[in-house]
N, C-alpha and C positions, 0 to 999 in steps of 0.2 A: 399348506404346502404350496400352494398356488400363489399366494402372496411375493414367495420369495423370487418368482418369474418376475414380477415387479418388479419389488424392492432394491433386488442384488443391482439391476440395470440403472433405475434411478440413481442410488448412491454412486455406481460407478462413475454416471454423467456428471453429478454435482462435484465428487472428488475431480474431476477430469479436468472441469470448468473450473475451481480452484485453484488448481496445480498451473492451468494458463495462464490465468491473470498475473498469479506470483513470479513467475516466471517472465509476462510481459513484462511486468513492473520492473524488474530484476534488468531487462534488458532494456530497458528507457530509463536506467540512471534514477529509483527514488529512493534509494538506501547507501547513495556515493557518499553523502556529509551528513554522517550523522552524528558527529560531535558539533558541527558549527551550529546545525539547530536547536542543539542543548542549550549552548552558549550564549548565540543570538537572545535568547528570554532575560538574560540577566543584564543585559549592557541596557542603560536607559538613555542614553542619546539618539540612540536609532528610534526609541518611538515616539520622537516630535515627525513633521513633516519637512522636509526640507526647505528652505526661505531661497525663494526664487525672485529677483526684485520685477 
C-alpha cells in the first residue's frame, strides 16, 4: 500500500510532462502540414541539391 504514495505521484508527473510537450508542440506549429510531408517523399526532384554556379 505504501507503494501507491509513490506510484500515483510519479505517473502523475510523467502524464503531466507528456501532456506539455504535446501541447508545446501543438503551439510551435509541428502538426500545421501534414499532407505536404507525406507528399514531399514522393516528388524526386527535390532530392538532388540545388545547382548554384
Amino acid at each position: 500500500m505504501k507503494d501507491y504514495f509513490y506510484l500515483i505521484p510519479i505517473a502523475l508527473g510523467i502524464g503531466l510532462t507528456a501532456l506539455t510537450a504535446f501541447m508545446w508542440s501543438l503551439k510551435n506549429g509541428q502538426y500545421d502540414d501534414l499532407e505536404g510531408a507525406a507528399e514531399r517523399i514522393l516528388h524526386d526532384e527535390t532530392d538532388r541539391p540545388s545547382e548554384h554556379p
